[in-house]
C-alpha positions as CSV (number, residue, x, y, z in Angstrom):
1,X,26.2,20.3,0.4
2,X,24.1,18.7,3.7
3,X,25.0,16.1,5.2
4,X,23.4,13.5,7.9
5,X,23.8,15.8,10.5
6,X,21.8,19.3,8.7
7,X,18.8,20.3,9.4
8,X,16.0,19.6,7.1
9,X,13.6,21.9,6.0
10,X,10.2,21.2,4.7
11,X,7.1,23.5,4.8
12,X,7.2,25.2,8.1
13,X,8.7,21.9,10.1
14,X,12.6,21.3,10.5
15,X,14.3,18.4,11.8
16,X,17.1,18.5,14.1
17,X,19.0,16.3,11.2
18,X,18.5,13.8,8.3
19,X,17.8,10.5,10.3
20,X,14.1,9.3,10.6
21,X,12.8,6.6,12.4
22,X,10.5,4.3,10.2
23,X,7.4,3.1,11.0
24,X,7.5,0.2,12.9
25,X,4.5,-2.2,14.1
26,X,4.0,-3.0,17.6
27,X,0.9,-5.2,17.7
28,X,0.8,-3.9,21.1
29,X,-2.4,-1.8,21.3
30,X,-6.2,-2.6,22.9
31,X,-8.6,-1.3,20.4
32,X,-5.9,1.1,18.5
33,X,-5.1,3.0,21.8
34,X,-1.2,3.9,22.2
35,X,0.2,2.8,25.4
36,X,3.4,3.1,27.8
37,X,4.8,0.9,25.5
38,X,4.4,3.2,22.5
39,X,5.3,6.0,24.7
40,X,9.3,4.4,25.6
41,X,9.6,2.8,22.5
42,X,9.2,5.8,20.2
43,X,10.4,8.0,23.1
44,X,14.2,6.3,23.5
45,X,14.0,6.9,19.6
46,X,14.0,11.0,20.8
47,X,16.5,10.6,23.2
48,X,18.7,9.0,21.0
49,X,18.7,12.0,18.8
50,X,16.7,10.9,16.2
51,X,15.2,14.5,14.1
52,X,11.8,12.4,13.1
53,X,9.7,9.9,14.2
54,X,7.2,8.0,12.5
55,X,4.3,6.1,14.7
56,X,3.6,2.7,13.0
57,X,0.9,2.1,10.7
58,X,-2.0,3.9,12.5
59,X,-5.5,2.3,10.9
60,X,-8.2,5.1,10.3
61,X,-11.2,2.2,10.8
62,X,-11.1,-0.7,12.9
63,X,-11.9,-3.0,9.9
64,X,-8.5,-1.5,8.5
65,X,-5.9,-2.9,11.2
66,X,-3.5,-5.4,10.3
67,X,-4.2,-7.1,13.0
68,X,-6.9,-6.6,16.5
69,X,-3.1,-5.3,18.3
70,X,-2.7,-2.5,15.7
71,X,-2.2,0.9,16.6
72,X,-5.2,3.2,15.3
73,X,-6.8,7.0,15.2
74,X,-10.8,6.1,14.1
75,X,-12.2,7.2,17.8
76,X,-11.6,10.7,19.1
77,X,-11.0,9.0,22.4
78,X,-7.5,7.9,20.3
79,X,-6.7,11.3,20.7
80,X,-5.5,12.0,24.1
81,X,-2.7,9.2,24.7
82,X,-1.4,10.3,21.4
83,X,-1.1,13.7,22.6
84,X,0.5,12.5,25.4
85,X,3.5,10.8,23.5
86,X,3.3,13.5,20.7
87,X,4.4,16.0,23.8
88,X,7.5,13.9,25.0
89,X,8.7,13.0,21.4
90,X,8.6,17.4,21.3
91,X,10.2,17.9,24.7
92,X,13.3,16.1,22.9
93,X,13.4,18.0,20.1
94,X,12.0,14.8,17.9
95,X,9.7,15.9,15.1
96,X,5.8,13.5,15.6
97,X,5.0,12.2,12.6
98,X,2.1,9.4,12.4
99,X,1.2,6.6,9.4
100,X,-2.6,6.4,8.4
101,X,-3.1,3.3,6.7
102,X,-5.9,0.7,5.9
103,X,-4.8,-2.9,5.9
104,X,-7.4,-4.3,2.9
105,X,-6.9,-8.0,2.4
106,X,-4.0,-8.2,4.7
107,X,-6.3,-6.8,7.5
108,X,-7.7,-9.2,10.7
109,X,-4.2,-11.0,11.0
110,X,-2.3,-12.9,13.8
111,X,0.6,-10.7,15.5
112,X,3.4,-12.0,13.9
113,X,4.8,-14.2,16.6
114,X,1.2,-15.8,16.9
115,X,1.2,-16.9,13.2
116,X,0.5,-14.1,11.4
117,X,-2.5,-15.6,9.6
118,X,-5.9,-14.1,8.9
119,X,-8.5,-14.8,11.9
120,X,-11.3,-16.2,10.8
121,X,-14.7,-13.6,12.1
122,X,-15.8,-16.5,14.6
123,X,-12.6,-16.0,16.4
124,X,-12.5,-12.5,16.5
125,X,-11.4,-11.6,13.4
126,X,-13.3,-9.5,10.6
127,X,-14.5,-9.2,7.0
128,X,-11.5,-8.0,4.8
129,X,-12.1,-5.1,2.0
130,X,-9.9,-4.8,-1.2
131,X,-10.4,-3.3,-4.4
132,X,-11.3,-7.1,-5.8
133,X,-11.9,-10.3,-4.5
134,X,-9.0,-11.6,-4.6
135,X,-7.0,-13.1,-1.7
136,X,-3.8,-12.2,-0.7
137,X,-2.4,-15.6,-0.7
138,X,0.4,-17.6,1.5
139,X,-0.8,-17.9,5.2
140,X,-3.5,-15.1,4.5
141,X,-5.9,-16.8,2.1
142,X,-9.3,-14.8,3.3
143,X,-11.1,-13.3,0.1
144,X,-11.8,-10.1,0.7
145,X,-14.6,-8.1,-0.4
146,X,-14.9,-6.2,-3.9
147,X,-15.2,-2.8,-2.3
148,X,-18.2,-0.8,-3.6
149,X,-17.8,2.7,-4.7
150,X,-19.5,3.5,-1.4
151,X,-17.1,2.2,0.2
152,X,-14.8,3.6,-1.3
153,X,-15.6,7.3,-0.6
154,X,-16.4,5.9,3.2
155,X,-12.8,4.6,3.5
156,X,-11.4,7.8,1.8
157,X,-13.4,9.5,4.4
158,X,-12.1,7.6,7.6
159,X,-8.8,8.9,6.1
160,X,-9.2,12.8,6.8
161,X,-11.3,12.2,10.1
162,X,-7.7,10.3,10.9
163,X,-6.2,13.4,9.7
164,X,-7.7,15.5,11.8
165,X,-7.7,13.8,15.0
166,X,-3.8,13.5,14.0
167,X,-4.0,17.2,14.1
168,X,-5.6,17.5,17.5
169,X,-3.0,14.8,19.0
170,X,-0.2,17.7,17.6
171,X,1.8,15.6,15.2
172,X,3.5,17.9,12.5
173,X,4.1,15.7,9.9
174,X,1.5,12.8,8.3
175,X,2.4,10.1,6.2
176,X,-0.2,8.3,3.8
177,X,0.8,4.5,3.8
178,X,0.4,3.2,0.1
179,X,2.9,0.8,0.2
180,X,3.5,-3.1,1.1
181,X,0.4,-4.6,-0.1
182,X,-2.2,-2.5,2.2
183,X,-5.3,-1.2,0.6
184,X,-4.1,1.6,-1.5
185,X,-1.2,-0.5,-3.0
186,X,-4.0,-2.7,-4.1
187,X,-6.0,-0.1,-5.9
188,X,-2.7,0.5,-7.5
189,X,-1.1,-2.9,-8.5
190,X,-2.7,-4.5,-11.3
191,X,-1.1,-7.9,-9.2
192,X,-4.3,-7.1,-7.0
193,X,-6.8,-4.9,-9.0
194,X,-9.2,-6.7,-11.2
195,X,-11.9,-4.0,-11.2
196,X,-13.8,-3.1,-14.2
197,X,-15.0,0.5,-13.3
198,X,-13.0,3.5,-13.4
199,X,-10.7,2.6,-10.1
200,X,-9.6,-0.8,-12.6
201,X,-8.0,-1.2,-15.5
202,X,-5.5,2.0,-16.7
203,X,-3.0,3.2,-14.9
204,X,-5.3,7.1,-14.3
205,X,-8.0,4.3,-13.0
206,X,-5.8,1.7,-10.8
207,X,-4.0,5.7,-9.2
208,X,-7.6,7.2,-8.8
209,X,-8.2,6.2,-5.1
210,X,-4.3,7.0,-4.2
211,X,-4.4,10.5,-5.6
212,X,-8.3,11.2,-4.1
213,X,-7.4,10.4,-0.5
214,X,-4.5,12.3,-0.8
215,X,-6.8,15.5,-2.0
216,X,-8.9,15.1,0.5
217,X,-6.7,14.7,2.9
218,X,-4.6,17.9,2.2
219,X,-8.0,19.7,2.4
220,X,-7.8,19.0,6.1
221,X,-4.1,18.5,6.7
222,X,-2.7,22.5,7.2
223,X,-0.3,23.1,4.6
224,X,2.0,24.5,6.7
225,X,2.5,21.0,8.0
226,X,4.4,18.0,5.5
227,X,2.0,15.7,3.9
228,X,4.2,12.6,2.7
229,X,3.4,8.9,1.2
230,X,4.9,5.6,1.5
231,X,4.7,4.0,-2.1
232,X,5.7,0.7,-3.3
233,X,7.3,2.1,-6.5
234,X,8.0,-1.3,-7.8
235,X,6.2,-4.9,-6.9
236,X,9.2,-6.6,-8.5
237,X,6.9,-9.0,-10.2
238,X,5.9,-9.3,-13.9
239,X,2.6,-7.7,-14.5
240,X,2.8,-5.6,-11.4
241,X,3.6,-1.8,-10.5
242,X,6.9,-0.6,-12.0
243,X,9.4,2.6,-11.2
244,X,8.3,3.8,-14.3
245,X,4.7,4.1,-14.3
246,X,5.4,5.3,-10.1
247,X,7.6,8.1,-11.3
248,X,4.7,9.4,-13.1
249,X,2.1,8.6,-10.2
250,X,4.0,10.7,-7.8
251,X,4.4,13.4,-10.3
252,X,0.4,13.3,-10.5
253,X,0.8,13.2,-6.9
254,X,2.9,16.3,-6.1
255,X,0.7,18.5,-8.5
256,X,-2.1,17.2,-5.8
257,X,-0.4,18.1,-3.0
258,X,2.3,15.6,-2.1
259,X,5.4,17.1,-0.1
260,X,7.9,14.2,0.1
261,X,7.8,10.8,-0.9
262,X,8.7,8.0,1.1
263,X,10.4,5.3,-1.1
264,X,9.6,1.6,-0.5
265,X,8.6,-1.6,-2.5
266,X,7.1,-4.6,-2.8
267,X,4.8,-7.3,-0.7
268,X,1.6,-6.9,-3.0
269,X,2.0,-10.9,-3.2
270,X,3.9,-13.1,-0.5
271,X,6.1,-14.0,-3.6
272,X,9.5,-11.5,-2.2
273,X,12.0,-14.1,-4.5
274,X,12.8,-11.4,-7.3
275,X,14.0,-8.8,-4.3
276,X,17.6,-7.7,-4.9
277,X,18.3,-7.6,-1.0
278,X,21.4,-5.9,0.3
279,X,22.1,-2.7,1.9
280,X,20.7,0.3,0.8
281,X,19.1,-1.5,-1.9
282,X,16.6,1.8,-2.4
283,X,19.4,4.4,-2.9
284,X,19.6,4.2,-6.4
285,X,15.6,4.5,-6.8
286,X,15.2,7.0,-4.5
287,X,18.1,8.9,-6.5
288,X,16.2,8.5,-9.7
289,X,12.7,9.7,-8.3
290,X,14.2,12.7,-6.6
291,X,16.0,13.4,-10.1
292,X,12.8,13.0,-12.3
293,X,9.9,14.4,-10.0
294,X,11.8,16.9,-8.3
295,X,9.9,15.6,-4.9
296,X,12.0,15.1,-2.0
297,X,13.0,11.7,-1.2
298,X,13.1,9.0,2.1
299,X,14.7,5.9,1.7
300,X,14.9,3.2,4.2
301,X,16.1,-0.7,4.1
302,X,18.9,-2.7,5.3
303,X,20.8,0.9,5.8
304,X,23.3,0.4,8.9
305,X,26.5,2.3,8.1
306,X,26.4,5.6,8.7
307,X,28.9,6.2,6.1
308,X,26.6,4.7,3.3
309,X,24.3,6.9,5.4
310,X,25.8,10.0,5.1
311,X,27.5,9.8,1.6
312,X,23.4,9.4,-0.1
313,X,22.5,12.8,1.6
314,X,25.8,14.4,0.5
315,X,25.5,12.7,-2.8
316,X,21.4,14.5,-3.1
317,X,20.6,11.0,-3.6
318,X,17.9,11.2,-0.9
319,X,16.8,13.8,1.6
320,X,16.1,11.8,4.8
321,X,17.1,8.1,5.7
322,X,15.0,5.8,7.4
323,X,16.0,3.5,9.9
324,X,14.0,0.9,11.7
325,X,15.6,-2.7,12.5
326,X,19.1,-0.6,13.3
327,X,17.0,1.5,15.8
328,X,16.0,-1.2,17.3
329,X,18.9,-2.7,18.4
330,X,21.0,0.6,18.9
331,X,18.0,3.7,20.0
332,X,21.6,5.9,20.5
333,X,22.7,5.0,16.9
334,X,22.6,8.7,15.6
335,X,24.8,9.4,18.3
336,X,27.4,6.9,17.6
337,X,27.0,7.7,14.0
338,X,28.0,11.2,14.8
339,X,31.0,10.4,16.7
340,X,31.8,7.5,13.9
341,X,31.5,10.7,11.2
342,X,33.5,13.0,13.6
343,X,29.9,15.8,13.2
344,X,30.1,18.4,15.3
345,X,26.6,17.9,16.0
346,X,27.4,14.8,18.0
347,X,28.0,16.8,21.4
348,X,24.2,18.0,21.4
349,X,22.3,14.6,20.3
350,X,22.0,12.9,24.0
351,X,19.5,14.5,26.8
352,X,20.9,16.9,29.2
353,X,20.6,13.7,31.9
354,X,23.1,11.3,29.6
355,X,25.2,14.1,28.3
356,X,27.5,15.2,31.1
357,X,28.1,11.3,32.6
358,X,28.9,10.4,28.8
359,X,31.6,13.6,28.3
360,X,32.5,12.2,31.3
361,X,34.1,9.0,30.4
């Protein structure tokens, strides 16, 4: 039976244990280039004895970024300072994992504490893509552009150069981000997805440009490395994507090459009312998927305890858990949840330089 504290094994990469740091915007780069800020933020994640860590929703194309402040991998140039934080997040024993994503009608955005509200093109925003032209809604009214099917392949290509340069930067693990009402969510909600053609209309037309960017990614993406996805597996709405019909999408998607999923939800609409929000609320889901695709699990939100932590990997509800708000207001929490759970493993989580003044005390 594992527990928080085992190793976890997948393809050729093992974490140091079963707590992952989610990704987490910044809206804190200059034309998608990581910074110092990137670099201690993610880093203290490492030396708090995190075993994976996730960079935030990384955009493949400029037109793609949430907002002109998000983090992105579309110019080679990209490369370097990722390599750079990729090496520390190593030299802690931290597994580098990086989100590719494409925003689509929730792209060219305010940060969050700025309004988060689309930017209109004369102000240094952009033209929005989504599978149809229909707006997101709330404070981000734009309407987007129908994609085209050349667009389509374009976009789908911006997503394995991104692979690549992810590659050359070192990280280990890649995560597709089809979740939370970003562009691949959209192909796949009919909330969103009005299209006609054959990516509209059935479920094997609304998955098509999910499970093509994942084949063309894993073309690129060494399969000794992970490749994992982020998927809202339920919109929580009427009419929209259900556990259901996602259990059989990410059984289509492991036969394409899909390692682990990542289990999230929602945000296809601004409309969050029907959320059941309380701790752990994914557990259960995340159980059920692992059960019935036989794909290992992630599962993330509003988990704080590291007893309700602990008991969902000894219980094989989930293989990793994600952490993100928690992190941010305790970067040391794996450490005090292995002194909380009495793990043995405890006494090797902090940096040589924080180790002997701590055992001190």
């Amino acid at each position: 039976m594992a527990s928080l504290f085992d190793e976890f094994r997948l393809k050729d990469v093992t974490l140091r244990n079963r707590i992952a740091v989610s990704p987490m915007c910044q809206y804190s780069s200059d034309n998608g280039f990581p910074n110092d800020w990137h670099l201690v933020h993610l880093g203290s994640r490492a030396i708090g004895g995190a075993g994976l860590i996730l960079v935030e929703a990384t955009a493949v194309s400029p037109e793609g970024r949430i907002s002109p402040a998000d983090s992105g991998i579309y110019l080679d140039e990209h490369i370097e300072p990722f390599a750079k934080i990729v090496g520390f997040l190593k030299q802690h024993r931290a597994t580098p994992a990086i989100q590719l994503a494409h925003a689509g009608r929730k792209a060219s955005a305010r940060k969050p504490w700025e309004g988060d509200d689309h930017i209109e093109e004369g102000e240094g925003g952009w033209e929005t893509l989504a599978p149809s032209a229909v707006p997101f809604g709330g404070t981000l009214p734009k309407v987007p552009r129908a994609m085209t099917v050349a667009d389509i392949g374009r976009v789908q290509q911006e997503f394995v150069s991104a692979a690549k340069r992810a590659l050359a930067a070192g990280f280990e693990w890649l995560e597709l981000h089809f979740a939370h009402g970003y562009l691949a969510h959209e192909f796949y909600s009919p909330l969103a997805n009005q299209r006609t053609d054959h990516y509209g209309g059935s479920f094997e037309n609304r998955i098509r440009f999910l499970v093509e960017t994942l084949v063309a990614v894993r073309q690129v993406w060494p399969e000794r490395f992970p490749l994992t996805a982020r998927v809202s597996v339920t919109d929580w709405l009427e009419g929209g994507v259900t556990v259901d019909e996602s259990i059989e999408l990410l059984r289509r998607l492991k036969g394409a090459g899909l390692d682990l999923v990542d289990v999230s939800h929602g945000f296809i609409t601004p409309d969050i009312s029907k959320i059941p929000w309380r701790p752990g609320m994914m557990i259960p889901v995340a159980s059920r998927i692992r059960q019935e695709t036989g794909l290992p699990t992630a599962v993330g939100w509003l988990i704080t305890d590291p007893q309700q932590a602990d008991e969902a990997i000894r219980q094989e509800q989930t293989d990793l858990v994600l952490l993100a708000r928690e992190l941010l207001r305790d970067p040391y929490w794996p450490y005090h949840a292995a002194l909380k759970l009495k793990a043995e493993q405890a006494a090797h989580l902090l940096p040589v330089q924080y180790a002997r003044a701590v055992r001190a005390r």
